[in-house]
C-alpha positions as CSV (number, residue, x, y, z in Angstrom):
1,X,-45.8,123.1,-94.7
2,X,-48.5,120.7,-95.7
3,X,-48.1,118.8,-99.3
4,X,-51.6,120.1,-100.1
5,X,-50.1,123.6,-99.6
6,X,-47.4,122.8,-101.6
7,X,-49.1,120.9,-104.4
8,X,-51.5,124.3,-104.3
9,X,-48.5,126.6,-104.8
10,X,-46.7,124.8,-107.2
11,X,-50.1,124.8,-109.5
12,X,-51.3,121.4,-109.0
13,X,-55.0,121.1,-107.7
14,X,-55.1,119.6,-104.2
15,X,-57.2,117.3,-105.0
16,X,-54.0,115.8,-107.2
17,X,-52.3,114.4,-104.4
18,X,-54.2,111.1,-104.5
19,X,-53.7,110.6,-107.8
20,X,-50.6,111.4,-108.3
21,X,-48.9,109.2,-105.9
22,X,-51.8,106.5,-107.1
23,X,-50.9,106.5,-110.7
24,X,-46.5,106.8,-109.9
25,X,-47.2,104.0,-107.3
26,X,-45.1,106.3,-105.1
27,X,-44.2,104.1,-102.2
28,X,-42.4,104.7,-98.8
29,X,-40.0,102.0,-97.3
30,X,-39.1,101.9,-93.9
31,X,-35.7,100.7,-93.5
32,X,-35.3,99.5,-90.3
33,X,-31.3,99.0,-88.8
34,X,-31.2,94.9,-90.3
35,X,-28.5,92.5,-88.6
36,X,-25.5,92.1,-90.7
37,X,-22.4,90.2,-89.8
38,X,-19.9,92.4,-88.3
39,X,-17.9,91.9,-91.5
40,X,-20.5,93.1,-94.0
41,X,-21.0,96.0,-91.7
42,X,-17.4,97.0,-91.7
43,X,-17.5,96.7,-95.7
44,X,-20.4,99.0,-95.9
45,X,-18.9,101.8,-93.1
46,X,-15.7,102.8,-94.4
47,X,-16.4,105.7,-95.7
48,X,-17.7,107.2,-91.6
49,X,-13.3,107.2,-91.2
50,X,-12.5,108.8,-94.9
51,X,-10.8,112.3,-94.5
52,X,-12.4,115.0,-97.3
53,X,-10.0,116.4,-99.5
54,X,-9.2,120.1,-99.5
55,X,-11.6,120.4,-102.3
56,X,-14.5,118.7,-100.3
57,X,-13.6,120.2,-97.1
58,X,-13.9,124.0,-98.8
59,X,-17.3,122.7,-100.1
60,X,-18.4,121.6,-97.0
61,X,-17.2,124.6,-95.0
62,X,-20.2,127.1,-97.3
63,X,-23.0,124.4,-97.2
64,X,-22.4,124.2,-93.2
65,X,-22.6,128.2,-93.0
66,X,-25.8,128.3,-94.7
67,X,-27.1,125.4,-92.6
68,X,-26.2,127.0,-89.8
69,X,-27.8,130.5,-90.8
70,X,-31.4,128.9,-91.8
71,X,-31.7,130.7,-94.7
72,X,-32.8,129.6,-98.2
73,X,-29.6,129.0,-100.2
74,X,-29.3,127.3,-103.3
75,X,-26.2,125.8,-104.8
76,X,-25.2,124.3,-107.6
77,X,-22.7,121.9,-106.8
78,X,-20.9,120.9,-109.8
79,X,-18.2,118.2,-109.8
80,X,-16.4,115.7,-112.2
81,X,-17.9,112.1,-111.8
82,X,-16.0,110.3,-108.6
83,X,-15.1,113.9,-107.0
84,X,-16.9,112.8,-103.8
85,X,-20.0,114.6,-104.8
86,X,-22.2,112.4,-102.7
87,X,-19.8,112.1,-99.4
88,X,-21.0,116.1,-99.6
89,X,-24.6,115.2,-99.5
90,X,-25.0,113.0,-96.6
91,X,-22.4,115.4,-94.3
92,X,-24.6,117.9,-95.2
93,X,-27.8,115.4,-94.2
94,X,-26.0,114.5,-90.9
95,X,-25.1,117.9,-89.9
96,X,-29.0,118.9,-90.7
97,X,-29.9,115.6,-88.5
98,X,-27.7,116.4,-86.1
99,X,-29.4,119.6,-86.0
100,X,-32.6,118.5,-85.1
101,X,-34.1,118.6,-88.5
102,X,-35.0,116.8,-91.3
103,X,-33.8,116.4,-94.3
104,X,-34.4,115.0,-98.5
105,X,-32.6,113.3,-100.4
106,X,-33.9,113.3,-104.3
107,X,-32.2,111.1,-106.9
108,X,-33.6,111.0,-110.6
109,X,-35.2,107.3,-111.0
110,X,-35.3,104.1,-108.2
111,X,-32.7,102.3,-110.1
112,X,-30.1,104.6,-108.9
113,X,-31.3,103.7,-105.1
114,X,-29.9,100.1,-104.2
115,X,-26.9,100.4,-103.7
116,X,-27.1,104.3,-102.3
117,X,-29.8,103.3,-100.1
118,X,-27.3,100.9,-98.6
119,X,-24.8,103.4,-97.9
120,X,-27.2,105.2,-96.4
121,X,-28.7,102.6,-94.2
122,X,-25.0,102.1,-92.9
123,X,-24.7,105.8,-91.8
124,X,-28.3,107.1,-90.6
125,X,-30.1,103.8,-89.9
126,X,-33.8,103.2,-88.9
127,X,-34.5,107.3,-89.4
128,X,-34.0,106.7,-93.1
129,X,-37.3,106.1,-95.4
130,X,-37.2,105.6,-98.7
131,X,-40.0,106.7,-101.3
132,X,-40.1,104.1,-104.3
133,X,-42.0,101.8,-106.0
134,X,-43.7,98.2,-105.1
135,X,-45.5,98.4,-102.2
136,X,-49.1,98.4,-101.9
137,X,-51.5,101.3,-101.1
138,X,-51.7,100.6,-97.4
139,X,-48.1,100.2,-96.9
140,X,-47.6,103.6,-98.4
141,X,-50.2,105.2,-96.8
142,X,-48.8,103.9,-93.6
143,X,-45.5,105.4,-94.1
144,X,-47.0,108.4,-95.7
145,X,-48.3,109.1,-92.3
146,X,-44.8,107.9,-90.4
147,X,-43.1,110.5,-92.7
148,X,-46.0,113.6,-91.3
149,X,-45.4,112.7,-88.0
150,X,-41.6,113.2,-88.1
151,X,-40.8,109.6,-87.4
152,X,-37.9,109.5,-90.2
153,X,-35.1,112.0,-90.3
154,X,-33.9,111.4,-93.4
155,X,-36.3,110.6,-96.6
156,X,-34.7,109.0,-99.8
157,X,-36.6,108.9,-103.1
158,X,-37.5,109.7,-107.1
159,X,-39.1,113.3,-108.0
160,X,-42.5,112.3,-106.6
161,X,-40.6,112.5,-103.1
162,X,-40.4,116.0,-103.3
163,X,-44.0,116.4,-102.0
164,X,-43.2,114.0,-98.9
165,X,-44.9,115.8,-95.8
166,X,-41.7,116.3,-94.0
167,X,-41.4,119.0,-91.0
168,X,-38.9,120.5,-89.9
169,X,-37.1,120.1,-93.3
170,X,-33.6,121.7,-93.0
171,X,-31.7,120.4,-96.2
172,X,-32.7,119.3,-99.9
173,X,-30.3,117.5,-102.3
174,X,-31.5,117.0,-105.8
175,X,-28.5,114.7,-107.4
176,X,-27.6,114.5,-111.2
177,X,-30.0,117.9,-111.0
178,X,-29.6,117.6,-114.9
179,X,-31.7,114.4,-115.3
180,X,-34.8,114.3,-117.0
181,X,-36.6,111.5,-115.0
182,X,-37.2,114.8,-112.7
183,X,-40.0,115.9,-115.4
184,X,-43.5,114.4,-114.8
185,X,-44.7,114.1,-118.5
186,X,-48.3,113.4,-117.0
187,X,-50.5,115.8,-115.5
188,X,-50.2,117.7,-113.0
189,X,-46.9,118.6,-115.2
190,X,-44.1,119.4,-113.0
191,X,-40.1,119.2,-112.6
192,X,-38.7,117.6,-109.1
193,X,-35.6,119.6,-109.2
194,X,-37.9,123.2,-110.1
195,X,-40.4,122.2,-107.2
196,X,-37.2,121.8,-104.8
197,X,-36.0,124.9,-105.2
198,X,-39.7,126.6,-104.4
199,X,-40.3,124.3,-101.5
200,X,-36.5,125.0,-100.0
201,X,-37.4,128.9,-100.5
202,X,-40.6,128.3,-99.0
203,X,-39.1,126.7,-95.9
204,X,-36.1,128.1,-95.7
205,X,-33.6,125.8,-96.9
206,X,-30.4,124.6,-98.2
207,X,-30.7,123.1,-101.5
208,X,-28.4,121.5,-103.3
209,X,-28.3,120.7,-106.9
210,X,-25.9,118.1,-107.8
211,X,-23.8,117.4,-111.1
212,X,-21.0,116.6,-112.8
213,X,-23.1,118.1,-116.5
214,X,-25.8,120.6,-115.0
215,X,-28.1,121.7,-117.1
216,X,-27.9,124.4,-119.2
217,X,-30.6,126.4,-116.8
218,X,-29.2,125.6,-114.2
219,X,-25.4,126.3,-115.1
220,X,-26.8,130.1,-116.1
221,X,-28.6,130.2,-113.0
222,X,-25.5,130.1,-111.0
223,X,-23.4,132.1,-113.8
224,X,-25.7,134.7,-113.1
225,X,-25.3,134.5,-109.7
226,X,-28.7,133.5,-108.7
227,X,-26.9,129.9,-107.0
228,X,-23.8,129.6,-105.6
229,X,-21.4,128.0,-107.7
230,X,-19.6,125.8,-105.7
231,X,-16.6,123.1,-107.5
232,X,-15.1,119.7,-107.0
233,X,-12.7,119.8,-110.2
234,X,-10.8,116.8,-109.5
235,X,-11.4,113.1,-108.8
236,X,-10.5,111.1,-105.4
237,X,-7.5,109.2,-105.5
238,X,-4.6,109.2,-108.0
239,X,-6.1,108.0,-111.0
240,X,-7.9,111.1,-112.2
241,X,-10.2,111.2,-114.8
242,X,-9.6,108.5,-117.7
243,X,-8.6,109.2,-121.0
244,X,-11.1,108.3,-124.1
245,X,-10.2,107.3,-127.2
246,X,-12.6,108.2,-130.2
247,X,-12.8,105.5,-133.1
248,X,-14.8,106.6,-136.1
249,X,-16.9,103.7,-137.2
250,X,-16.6,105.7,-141.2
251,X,-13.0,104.9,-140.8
252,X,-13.8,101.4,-139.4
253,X,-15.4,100.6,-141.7
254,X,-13.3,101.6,-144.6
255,X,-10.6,99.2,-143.1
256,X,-12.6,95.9,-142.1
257,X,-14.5,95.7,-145.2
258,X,-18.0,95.4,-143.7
259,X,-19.9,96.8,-140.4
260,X,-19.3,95.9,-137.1
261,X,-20.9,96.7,-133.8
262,X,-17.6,95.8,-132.0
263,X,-14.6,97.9,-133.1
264,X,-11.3,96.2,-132.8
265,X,-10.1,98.6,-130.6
266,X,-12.9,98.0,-128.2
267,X,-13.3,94.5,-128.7
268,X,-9.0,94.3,-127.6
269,X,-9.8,96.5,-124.7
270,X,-12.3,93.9,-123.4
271,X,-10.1,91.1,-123.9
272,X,-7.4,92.7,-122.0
273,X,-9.7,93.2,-118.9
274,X,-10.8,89.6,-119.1
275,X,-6.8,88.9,-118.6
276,X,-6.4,91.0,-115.7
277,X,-9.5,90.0,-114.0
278,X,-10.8,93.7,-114.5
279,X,-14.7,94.7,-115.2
280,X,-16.0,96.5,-117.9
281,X,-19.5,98.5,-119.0
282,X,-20.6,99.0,-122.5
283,X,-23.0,101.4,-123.4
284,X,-26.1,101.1,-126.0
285,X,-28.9,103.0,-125.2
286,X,-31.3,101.0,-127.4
287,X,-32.9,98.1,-126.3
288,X,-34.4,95.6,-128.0
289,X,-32.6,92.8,-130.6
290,X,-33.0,94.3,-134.1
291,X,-34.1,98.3,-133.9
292,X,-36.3,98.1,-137.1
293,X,-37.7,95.5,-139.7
294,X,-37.4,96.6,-143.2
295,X,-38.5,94.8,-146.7
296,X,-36.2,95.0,-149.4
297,X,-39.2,94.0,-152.1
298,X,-41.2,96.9,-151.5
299,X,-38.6,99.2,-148.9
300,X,-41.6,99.2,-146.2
301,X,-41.1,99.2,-142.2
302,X,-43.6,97.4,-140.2
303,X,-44.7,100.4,-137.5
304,X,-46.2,100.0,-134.4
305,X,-50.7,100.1,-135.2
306,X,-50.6,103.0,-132.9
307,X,-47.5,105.0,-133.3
308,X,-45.4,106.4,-136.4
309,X,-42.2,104.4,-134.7
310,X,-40.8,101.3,-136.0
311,X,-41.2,97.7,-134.2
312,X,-38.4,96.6,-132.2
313,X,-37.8,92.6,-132.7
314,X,-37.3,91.2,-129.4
315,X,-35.9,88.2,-130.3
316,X,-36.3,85.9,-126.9
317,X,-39.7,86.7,-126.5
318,X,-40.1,86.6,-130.1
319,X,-42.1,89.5,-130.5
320,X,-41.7,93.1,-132.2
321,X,-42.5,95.6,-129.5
322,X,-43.4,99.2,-129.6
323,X,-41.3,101.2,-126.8
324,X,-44.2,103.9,-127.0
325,X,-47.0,102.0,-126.3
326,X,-45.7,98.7,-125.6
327,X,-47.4,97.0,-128.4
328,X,-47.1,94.1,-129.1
329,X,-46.9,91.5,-132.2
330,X,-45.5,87.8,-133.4
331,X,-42.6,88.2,-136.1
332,X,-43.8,88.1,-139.1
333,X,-42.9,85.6,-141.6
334,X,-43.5,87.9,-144.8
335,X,-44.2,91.5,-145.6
336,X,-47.5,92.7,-143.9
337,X,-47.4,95.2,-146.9
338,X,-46.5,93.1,-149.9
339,X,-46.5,89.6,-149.0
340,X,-42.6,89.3,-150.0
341,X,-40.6,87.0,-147.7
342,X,-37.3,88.7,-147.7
343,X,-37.4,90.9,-144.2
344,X,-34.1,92.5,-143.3
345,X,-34.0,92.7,-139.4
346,X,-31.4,95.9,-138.9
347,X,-30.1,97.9,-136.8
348,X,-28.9,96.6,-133.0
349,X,-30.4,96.9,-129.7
350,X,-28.4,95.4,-126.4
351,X,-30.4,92.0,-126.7
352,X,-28.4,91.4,-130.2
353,X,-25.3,93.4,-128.4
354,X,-25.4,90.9,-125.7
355,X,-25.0,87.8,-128.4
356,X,-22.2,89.7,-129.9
357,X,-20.5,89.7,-126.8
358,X,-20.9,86.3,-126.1
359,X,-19.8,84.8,-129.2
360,X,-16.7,87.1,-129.5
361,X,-15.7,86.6,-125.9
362,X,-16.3,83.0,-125.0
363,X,-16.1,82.2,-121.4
364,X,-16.9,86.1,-120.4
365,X,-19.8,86.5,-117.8
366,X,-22.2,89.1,-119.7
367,X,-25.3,90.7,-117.7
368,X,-27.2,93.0,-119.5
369,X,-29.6,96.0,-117.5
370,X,-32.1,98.0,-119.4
371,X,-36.2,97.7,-119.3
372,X,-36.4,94.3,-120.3
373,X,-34.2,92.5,-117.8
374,X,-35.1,95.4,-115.0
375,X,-38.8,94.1,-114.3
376,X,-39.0,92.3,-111.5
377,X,-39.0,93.4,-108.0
378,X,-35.6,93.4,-106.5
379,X,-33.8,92.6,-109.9
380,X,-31.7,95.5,-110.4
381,X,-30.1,95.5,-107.0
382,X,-28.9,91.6,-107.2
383,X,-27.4,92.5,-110.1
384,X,-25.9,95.2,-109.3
385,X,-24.5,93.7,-106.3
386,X,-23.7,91.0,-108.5
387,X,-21.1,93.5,-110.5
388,X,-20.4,95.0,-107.3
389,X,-19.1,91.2,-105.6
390,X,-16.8,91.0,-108.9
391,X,-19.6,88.2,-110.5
392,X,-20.1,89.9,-113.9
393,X,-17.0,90.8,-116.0
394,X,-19.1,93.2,-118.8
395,X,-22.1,95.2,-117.9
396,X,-24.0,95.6,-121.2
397,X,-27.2,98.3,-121.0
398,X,-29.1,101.2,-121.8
399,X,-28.4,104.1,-120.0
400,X,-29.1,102.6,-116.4
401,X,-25.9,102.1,-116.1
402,X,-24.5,105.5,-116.8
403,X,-24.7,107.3,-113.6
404,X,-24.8,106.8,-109.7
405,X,-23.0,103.8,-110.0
406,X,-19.6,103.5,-107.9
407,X,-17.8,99.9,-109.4
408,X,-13.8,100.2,-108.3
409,X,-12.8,97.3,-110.6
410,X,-15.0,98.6,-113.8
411,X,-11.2,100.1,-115.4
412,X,-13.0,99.9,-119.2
413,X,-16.2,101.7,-120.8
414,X,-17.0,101.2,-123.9
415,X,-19.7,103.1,-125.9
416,X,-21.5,101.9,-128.8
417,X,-23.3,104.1,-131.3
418,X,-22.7,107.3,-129.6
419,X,-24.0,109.7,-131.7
420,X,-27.3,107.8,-132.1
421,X,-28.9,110.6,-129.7
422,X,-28.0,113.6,-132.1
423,X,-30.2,112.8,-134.9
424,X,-33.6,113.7,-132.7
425,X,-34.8,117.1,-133.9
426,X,-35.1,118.2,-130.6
427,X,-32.9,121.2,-129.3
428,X,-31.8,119.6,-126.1
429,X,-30.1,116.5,-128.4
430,X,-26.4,117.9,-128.2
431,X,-26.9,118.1,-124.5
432,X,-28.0,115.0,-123.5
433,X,-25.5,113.3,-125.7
434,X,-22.7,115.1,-123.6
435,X,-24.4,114.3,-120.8
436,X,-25.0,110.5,-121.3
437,X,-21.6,110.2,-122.6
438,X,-19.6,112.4,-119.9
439,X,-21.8,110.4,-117.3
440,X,-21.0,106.8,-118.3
441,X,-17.4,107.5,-119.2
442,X,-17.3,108.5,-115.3
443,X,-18.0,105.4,-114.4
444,X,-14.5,103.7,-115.4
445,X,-10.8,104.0,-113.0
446,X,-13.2,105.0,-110.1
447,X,-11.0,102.8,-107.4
448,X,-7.0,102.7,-107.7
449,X,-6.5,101.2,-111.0
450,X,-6.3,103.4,-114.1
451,X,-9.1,103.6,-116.5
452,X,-9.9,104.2,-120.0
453,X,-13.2,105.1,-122.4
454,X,-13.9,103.9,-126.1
455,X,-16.2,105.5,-127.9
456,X,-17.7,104.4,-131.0
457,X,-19.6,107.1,-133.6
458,X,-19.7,107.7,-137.2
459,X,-20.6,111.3,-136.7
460,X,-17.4,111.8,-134.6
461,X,-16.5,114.9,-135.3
462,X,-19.6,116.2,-133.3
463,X,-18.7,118.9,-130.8
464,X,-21.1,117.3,-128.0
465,X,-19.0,114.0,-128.7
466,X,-15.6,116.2,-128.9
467,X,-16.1,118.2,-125.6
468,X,-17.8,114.8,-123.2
469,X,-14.1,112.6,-124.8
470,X,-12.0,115.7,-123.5
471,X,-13.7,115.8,-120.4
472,X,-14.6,119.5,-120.8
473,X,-17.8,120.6,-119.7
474,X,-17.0,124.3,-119.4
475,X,-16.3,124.1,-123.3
476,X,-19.1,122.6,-124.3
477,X,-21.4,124.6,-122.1
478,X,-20.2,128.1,-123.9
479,X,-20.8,126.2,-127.0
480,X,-24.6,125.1,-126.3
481,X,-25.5,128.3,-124.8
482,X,-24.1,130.4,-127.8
483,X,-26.2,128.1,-129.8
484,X,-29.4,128.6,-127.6
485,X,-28.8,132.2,-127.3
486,X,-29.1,132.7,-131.2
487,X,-32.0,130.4,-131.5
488,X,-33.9,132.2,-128.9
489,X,-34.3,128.7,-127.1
490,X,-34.3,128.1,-122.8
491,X,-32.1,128.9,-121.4
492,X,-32.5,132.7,-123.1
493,X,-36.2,132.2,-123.7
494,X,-39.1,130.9,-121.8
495,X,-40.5,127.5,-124.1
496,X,-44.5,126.2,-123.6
497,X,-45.6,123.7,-126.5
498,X,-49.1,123.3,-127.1
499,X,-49.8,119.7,-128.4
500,X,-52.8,119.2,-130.0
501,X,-53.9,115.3,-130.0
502,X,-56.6,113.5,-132.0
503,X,-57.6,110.5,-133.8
504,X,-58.7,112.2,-136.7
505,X,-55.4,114.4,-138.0
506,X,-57.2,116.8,-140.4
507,X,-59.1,117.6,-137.2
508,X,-56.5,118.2,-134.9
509,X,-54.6,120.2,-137.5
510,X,-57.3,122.5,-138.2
511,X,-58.0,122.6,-133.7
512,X,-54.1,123.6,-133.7
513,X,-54.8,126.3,-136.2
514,X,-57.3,127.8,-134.3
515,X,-54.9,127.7,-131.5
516,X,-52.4,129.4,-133.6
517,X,-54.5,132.3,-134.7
518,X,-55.7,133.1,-131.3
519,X,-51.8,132.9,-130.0
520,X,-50.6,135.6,-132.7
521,X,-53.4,137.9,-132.3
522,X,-52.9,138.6,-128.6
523,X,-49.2,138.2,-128.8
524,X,-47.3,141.0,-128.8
525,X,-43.6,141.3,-131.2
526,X,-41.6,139.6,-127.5
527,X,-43.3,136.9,-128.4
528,X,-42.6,134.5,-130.9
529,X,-44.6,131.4,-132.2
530,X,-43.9,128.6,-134.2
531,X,-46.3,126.0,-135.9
532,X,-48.4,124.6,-136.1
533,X,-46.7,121.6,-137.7
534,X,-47.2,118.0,-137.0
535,X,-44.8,116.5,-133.9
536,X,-42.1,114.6,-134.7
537,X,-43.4,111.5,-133.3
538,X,-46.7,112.4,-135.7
539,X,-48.6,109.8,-133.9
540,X,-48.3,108.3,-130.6
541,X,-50.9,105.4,-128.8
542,X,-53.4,106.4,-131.5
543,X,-53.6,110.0,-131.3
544,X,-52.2,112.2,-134.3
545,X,-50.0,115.1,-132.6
546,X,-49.9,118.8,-133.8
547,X,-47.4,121.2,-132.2
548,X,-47.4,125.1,-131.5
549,X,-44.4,126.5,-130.0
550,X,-44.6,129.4,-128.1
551,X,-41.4,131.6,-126.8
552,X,-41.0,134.2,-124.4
553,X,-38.4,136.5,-122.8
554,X,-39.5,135.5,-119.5
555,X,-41.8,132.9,-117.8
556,X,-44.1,135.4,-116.5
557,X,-44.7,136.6,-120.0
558,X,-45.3,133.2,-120.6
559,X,-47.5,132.3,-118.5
560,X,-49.4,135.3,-118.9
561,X,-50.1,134.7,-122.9
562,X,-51.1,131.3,-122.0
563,X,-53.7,132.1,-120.1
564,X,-55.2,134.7,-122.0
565,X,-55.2,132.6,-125.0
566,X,-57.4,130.0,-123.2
567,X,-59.5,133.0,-121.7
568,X,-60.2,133.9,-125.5
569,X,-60.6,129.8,-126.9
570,X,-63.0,129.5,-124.0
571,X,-65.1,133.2,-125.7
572,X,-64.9,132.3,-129.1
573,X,-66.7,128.6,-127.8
574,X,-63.3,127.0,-129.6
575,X,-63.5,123.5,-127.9
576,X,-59.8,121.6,-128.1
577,X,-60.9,118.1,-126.3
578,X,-56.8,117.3,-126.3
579,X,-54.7,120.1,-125.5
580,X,-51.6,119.3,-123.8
581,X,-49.4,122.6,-122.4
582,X,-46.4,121.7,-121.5
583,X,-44.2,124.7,-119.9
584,X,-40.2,124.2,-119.6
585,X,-40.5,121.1,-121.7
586,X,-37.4,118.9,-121.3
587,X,-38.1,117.5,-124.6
588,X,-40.0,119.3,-128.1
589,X,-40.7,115.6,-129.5
């Protein structure tokens, strides 16, 4: 089918195409076959000789029968982190190849594609393109055009990859499905994952949605029958899944005397691995140095010009930083407010996180990965080939290094500030918390040594936190959805919000109210709205955000109100310069 067909269908204008892979800098790669020495080629093939477990050989066995049928068939492949999820994928991709057809390969953002482009190089070769950023226009109209005329057989990108003109596509595989990189926040809105599944129905596919957390949509999707539920319950090898250990930071603190960022149990558990010449990651999923600047004279934070979000101090570039708008200011040497001196710089980031490791483990080789140290071309792959050599004993970052990553010697993961993600008012906070946590803990005893998780939290008693340290997704799952289902949220309810921006907030309020009105008069009692009330980011690069929520029993419903509500705004000759709709939001902030 032709992308401009398929960027019709799933409600972007055709004209969009050019834009959107413009503005995302959407950029295809081809990898041709390079020369390696015969002994880095034997350390990249080993896995064209493994034997599938019984497990993986069941899963296998239904994907083939679909393949092999040319029908559409989704499936929701769920399996615990290291169960061999993606050895599933590319059998799949080289029975489809083998086939005479194409297939694509979707993974959630580039940083996950180093070192699984390498893999994949190793098994498939020059057919294998990848879509990603960093090349220029040409190049990627070039490939563009190598891609439409069936030159690759296999296609490896981010969400944007999902319009890749690609024919004969036999086989998509959307991996860590739950991931919301997949949501373009800019217009045209859409969701990678949501736009596979219509394109695989379209053409006839196999999809498969990957996980070892799905989603809570998707998980009912396949409860209900809808996708085929199909399990990898156990990990490769005879380590299994590791064990975590919960240490409340309350108690902690109670015992030391003072706060820490480094509990003593964690801090022993790094030691330890620097004695046995083991690797270790540790989790903080803010960046930055200090996560706020506060003045104890008059109790004021200096906030980004633009945004109602506090500065970040940056300490080596010796600038606060807003992570919204990526503005920018020197440090301050008093109170912009008062003029008083005393500044508290609080709160810890992984730049401060980094010294703390330093200084308490002298000698240790610390690399750090989030935004700030990922901006160069090329510089996430050396250094995760770096960790992947054995050159870096603790992995410190955001949460780039939570998932995809496959590190045999990483036996340790430690995880600071856990619950930090469960004070957003945002209804998908318990989930992604599980999800971040049971994702990064998945990454430690992945080769034949035994590992172990340590999680710091001082709101430990959290049942996201409870259910990701006993490794029990099924648990947690019943819990979110019983949750969701009394608060009338997605899965159980279609969600649009209506964001109303402006520079003026008395104007955008009253524009919002308008909104509002119109909503509830045509509305009938299925469906429910909520606001308007200002966001809870109030104001973001300048503009002042008001929020309508609107909930349906159905999409089509949904939809349908939408669009009569704009048919009526458009009679009455009510003129909203900035509305933003934004249907199946991943996130209500």
């Amino acid at each position: 089918m032709p992308v401009a067909d398929l960027l019709h269908l799933s409600g972007a204008p055709r004209a969009a195409l050019r834009g959107l892979v413009a503005r995302d800098r959407v950029a295809i790669e081809t990898v041709e076959s390079p020369r390696r020495p015969a002994s880095l080629e034997m350390a990249l093939e080993p896995l064209e000789t493994v034997t599938p477990t019984e497990d993986q050989a069941r899963v296998i066995e239904a994907i083939q029968g679909s393949l092999e049928a040319r029908v559409f068939a989704p499936f929701l492949l769920h399996g615990v982190t290291g169960s061999g999820k993606t050895e599933i994928y590319l059998r799949a991709i080289e029975a489809v190849v083998a086939s005479g057809r194409r297939a694509l390969y979707l993974v959630p953002e580039i940083g996950l594609t180093p070192l699984l482009a390498r893999r994949m190089r190793s098994r498939f070769g020059e057919v294998l393109a990848l879509l990603h950023s960093g090349l220029t226009e040409g190049e990627r109209y070039d490939e563009w055009r190598r891609i439409r005329d069936g030159k690759a057989d296999v296609v490896l990108g981010a969400r944007s990859a999902v319009f890749a003109p690609i024919p004969g596509l036999g086989l998509i595989v959307v991996d860590e499905e739950h991931d919301a990189s997949f949501k373009q926040e800019e217009h045209p809105r859409y969701n990678g994952r949501d736009l596979a599944i219509l394109r695989g129905k379209l053409a006839k596919t196999v999809v498969i949605l990957g996980s070892a957390t799905p989603s809570m949509e998707t998980f009912l999707q396949a409860r209900r029958g809808r996708y085929r539920l199909l399990s990898l319950p156990g990990r490769i090898g005879r380590a299994g899944l590791p064990p975590v250990e919960l240490v409340d930071m309350r108690r902690e603190f109670e015992e030391v005397g003072r706060e820490t960022v480094l509990s003593r149990r964690l801090l022993a558990g790094l030691e330890e691995r620097l004695r046995r010449s083991e690797q270790s990651l540790v989790l903080l999923n803010r960046r930055g140095f200090s996560t706020f600047v506060l003045c104890r004279t008059c109790g004021e934070q200096i906030q980004c010009r633009h945004c109602s979000i506090p500065m970040t101090l940056h300490l080596r570039r010796r600038r606060l930083n807003c992570h919204y708008c990526d503005d920018t200011r020197p440090v301050p040497a008093a109170c912009p407010a008062c003029g008083s001196e005393h500044l508290h710089f609080g709160g810890t980031g992984t730049e401060r996180l980094e010294d703390v490791l330093k200084t308490a483990l002298p000698g240790a080789r610390v690399e750090r990965l989030d935004r700030d140290t990922a901006r160069g071309r090329g510089s996430v792959e050396r250094l995760l080939t770096r960790v992947e050599r054995g050159e870096v004993d603790i992995l410190l970052g955001t949460q780039m290094i939570a998932k995809g990553h496959d590190f045999p010697n990483v036996t340790l993961v430690g995880v600071v500030a856990a619950d930090a993600l469960l004070g957003l008012p945002d209804f998908r906070a318990g989930e992604r918390a599980f999800q971040l946590l049971s994702q990064v803990a998945g990454r430690s005893g992945r080769g034949d040594r035994a590992g172990e998780v340590i999680v710091q939290a001082y709101y430990a008693d959290h049942h996201a936190i409870r259910y990701a340290c006993d490794h029990d997704y099924v648990g947690f799952a019943a819990r979110e959805l019983t949750y969701r289902r009394a608060m009338n949220y997605p899965p159980y309810a279609a969600l649009a919000v209506l964001l109303v921006k402006g520079r003026v907030f008395e104007r955008a309020r009253e524009e919002a109210e308008g909104i509002a009105r119109t909503l509830r008069g045509l509305a009938g009692r299925r469906i429910q709205v909520l606001g308007p009330a200002p966001a809870p980011f109030e104001r973001l690069r300048g503009d002042y955000r008001v929020q309508i929520l609107v909930k349906a029993p159905n999409r089509k419903d949904l939809q349908a109100i939408v669009a009569d509500t704009l048919q009526a705004l458009d009679r009455i000759k009510l003129n909203v310069q900035n509305l933003v709709i934004d249907i199946d939001p991943m996130s209500t902030l």
